[in-house]
OpenMM code with the backbone's topology and positions (N, CA, C; nanometers):
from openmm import Vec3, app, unit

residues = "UNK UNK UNK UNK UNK UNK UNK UNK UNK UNK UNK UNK UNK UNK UNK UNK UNK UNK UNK UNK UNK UNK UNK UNK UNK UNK UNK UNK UNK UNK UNK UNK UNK UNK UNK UNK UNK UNK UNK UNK UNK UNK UNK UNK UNK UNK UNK UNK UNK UNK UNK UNK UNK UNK UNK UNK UNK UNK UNK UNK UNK UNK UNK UNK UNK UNK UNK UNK UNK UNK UNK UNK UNK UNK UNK UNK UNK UNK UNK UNK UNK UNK UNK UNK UNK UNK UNK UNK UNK UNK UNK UNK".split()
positions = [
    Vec3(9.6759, -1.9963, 11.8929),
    Vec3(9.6876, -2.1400, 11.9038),
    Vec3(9.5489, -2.2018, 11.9013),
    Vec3(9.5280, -2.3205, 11.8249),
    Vec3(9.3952, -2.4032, 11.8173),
    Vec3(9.3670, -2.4625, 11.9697),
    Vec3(9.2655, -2.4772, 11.9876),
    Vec3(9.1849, -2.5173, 12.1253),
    Vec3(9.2684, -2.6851, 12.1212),
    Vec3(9.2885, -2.7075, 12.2236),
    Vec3(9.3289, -2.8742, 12.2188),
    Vec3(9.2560, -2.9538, 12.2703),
    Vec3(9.2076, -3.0669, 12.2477),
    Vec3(9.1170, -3.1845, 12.2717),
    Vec3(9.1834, -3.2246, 12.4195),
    Vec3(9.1442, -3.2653, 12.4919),
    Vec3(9.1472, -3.3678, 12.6062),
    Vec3(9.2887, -3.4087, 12.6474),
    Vec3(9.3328, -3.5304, 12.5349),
    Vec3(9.4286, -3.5859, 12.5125),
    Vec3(9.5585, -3.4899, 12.5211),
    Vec3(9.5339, -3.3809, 12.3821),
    Vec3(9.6373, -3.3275, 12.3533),
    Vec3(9.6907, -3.2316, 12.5035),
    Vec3(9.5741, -3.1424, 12.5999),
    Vec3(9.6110, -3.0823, 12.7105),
    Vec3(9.6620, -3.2006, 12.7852),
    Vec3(9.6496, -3.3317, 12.7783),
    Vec3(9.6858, -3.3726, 12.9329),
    Vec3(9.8461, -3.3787, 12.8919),
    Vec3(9.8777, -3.4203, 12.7395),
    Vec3(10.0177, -3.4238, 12.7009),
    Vec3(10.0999, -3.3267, 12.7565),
    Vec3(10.0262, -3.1624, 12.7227),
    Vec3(10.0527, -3.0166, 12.7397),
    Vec3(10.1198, -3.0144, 12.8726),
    Vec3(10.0074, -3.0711, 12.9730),
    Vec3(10.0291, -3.0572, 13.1142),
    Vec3(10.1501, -3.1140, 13.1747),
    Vec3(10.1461, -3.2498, 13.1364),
    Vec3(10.2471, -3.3741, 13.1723),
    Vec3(10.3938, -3.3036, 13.1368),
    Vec3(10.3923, -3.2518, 12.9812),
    Vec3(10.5330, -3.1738, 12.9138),
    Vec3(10.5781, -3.0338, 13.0211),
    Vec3(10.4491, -2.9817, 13.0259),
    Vec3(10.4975, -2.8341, 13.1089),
    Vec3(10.5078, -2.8733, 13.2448),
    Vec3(10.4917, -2.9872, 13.3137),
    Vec3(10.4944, -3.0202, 13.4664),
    Vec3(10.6495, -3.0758, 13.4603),
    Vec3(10.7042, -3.1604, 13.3693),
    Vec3(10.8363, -3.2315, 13.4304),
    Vec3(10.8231, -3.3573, 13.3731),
    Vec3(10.6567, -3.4218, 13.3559),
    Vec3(10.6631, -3.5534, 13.4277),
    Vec3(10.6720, -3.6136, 13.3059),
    Vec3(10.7030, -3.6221, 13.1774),
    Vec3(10.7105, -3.6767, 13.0606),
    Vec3(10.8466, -3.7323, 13.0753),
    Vec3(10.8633, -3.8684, 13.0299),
    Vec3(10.9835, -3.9580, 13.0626),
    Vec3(11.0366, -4.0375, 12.9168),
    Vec3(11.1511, -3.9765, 12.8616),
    Vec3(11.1891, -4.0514, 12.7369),
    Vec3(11.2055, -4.2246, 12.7556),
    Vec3(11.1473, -4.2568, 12.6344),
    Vec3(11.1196, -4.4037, 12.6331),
    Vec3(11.2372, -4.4497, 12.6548),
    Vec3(11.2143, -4.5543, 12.6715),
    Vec3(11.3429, -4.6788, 12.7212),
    Vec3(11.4121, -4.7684, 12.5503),
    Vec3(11.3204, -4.7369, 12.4711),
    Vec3(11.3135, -4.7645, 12.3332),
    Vec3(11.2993, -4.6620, 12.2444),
    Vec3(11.3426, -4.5921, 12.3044),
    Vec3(11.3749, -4.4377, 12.2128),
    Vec3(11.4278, -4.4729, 12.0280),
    Vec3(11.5540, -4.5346, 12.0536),
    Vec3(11.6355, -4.5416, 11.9177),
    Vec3(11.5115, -4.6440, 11.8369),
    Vec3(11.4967, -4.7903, 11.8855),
    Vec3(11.3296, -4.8264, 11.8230),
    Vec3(11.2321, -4.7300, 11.7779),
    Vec3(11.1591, -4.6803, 11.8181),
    Vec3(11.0834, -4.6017, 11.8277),
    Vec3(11.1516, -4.5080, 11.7262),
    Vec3(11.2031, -4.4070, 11.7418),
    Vec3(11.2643, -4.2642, 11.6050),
    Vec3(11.2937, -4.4036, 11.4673),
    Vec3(11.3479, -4.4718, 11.4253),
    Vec3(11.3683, -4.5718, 11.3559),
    Vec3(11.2249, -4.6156, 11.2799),
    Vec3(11.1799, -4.6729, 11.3639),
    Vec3(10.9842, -4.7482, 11.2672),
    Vec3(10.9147, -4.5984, 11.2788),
    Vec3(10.9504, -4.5086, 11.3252),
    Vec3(10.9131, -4.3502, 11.2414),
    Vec3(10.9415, -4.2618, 11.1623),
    Vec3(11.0540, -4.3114, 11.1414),
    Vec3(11.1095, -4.2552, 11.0773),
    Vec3(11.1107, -4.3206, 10.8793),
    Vec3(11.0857, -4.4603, 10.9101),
    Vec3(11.0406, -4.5683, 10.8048),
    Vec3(10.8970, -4.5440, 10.8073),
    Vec3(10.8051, -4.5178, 10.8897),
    Vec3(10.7001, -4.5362, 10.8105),
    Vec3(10.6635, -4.3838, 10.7533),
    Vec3(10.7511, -4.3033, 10.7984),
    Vec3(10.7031, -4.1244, 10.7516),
    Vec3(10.7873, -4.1599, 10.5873),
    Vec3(10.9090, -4.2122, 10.5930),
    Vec3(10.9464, -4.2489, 10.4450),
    Vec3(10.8712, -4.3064, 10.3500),
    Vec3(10.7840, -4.4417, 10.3994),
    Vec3(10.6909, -4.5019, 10.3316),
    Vec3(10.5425, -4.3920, 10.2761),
    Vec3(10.5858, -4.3332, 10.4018),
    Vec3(10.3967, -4.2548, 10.3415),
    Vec3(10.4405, -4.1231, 10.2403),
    Vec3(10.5430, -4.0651, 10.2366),
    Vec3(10.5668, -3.9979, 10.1587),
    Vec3(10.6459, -4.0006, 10.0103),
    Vec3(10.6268, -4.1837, 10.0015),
    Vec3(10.7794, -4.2084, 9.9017),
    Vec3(10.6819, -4.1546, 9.7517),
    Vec3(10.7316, -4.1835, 9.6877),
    Vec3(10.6944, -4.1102, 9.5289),
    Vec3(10.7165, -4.2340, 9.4718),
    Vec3(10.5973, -4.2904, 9.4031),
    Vec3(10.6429, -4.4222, 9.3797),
    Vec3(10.5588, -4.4673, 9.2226),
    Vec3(10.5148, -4.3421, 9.1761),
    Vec3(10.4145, -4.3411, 9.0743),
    Vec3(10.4065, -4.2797, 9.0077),
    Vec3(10.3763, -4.2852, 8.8763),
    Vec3(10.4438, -4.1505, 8.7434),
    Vec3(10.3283, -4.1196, 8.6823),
    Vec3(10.2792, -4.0236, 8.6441),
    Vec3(10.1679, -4.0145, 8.5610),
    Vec3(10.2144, -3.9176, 8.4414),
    Vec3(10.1236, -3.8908, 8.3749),
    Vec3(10.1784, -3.7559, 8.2288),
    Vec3(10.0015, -3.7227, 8.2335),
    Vec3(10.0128, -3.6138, 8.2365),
    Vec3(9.8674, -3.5023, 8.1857),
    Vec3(9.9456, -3.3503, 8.1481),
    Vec3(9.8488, -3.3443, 8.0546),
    Vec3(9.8054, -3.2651, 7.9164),
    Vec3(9.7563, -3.1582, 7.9360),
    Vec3(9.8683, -3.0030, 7.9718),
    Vec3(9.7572, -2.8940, 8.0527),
    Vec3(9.8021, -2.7986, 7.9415),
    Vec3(9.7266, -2.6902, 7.9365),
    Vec3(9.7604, -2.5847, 7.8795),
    Vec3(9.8799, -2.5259, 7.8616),
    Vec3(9.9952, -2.4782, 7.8048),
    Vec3(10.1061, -2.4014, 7.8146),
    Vec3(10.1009, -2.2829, 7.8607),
    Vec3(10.0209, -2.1848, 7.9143),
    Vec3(9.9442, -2.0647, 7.9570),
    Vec3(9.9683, -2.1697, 8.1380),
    Vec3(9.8755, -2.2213, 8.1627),
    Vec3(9.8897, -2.2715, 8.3159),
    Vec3(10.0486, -2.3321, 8.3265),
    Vec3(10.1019, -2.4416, 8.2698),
    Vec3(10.2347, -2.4589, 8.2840),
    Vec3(10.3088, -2.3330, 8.3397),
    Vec3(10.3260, -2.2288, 8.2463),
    Vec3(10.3903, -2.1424, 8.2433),
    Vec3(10.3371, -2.0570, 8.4240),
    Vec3(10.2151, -2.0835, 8.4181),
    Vec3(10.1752, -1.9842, 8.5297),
    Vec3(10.2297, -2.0431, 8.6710),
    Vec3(10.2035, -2.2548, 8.6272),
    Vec3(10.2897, -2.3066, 8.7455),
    Vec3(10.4251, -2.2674, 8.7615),
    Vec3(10.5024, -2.2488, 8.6506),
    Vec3(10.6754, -2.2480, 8.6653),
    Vec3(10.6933, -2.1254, 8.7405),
    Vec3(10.5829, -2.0220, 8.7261),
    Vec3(10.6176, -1.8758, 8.7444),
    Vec3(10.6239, -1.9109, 8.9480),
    Vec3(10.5209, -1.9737, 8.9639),
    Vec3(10.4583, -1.9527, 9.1491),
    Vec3(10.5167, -2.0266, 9.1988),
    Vec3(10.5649, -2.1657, 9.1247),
    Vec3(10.6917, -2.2396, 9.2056),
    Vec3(10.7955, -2.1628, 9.2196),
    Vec3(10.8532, -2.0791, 9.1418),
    Vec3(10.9610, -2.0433, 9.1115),
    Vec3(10.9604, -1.8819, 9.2112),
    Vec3(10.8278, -1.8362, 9.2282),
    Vec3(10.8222, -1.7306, 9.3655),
    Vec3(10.8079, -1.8174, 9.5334),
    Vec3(10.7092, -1.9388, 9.4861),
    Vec3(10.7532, -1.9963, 9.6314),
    Vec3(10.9187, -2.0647, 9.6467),
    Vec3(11.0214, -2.0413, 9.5762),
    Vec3(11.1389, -2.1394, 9.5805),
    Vec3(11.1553, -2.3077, 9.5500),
    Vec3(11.0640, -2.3540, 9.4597),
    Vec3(11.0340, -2.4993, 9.4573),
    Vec3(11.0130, -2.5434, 9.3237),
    Vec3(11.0950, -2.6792, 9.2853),
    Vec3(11.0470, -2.6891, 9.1499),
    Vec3(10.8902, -2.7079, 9.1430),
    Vec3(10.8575, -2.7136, 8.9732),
    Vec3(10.7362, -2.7203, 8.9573),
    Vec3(10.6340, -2.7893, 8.9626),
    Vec3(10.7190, -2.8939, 8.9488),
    Vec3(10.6315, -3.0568, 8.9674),
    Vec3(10.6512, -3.0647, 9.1281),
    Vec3(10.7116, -3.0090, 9.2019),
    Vec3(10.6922, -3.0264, 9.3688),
    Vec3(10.5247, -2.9738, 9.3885),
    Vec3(10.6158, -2.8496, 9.3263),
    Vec3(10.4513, -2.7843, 9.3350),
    Vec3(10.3017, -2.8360, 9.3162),
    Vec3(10.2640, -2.8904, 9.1814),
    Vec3(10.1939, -3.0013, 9.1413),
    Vec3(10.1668, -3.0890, 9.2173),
    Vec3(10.2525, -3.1634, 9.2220),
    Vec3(10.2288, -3.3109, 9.3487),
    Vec3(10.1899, -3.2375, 9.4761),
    Vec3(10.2382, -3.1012, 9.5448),
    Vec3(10.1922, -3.0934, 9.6259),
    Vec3(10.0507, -3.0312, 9.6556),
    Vec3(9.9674, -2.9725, 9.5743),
    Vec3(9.8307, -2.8963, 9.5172),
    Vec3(9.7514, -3.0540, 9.5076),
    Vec3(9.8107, -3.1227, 9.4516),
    Vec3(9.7257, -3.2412, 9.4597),
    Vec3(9.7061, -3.3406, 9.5384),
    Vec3(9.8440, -3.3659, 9.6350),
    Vec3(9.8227, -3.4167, 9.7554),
    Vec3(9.7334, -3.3164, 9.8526),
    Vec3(9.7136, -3.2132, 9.8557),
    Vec3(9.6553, -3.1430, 9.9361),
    Vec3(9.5271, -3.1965, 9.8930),
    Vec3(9.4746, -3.1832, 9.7772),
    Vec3(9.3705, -3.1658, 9.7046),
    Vec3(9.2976, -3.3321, 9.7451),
    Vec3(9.3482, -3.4703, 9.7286),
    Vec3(9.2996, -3.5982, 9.7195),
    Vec3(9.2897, -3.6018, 9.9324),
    Vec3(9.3477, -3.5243, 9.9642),
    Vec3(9.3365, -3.5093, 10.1215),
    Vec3(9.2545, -3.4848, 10.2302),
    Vec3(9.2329, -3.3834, 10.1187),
    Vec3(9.0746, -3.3055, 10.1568),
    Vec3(9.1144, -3.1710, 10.1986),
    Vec3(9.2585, -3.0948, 10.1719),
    Vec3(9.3191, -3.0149, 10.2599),
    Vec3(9.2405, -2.8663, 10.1429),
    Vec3(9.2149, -2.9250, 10.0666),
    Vec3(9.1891, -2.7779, 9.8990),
    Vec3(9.0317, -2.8393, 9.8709),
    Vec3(8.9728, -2.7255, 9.8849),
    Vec3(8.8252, -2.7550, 9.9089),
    Vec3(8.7876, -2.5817, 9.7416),
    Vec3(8.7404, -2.6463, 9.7029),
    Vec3(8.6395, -2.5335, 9.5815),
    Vec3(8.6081, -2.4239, 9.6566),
    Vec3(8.6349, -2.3212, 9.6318),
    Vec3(8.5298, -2.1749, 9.6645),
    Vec3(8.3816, -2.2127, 9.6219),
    Vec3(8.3167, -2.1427, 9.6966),
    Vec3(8.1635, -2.1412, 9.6555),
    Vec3(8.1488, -1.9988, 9.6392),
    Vec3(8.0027, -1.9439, 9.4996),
    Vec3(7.9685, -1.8158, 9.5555),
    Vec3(7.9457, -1.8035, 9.6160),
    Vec3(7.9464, -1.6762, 9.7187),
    Vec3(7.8298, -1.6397, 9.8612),
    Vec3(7.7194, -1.5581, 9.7665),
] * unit.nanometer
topology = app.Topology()
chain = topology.addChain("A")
for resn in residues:
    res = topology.addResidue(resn, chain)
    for name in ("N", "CA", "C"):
        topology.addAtom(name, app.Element.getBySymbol(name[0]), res)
């Protein structure tokens, strides 16, 4: 498990003690989270690029071992990628 900041242990503590108390606005609350996790993930934009048939083929192959279409795949290499989550190898 990653080390937790401040914040995140006192949450830890409060959860493993008892003392955490479901909101009074619970159904509010799951609702405008549930809308804005829709908003941030909606697909709302089309593009077309021009790749090799050799890589195509190599995407269809690794989607198709991870269980996922191919363009999931894609959109998701590149959301990682504009994220900052897929960083270049360097030589050592």
């Amino acid at each position: 498990m990653s080390k937790l900041d401040r914040e995140e242990q006192e949450i830890l503590t409060a959860f493993e003690s008892g003392s955490l108390k479901r909101s009074d606005d619970i159904n509010n609350q799951l609702v405008r989270h549930r809308e804005a996790a829709e908003a941030q993930f909606k697909k709302d934009a089309r593009i077309n690029i021009r790749l090799a048939s050799r890589d195509v083929r190599a995407l269809q192959a690794r989607a198709l071992r991870e269980g996922i279409p191919y363009q999931t795949l894609v959109a998701s290499v590149l959301h990682k990628f504009v994220d900052g989550q897929l960083v270049e190898k360097t030589a050592d």
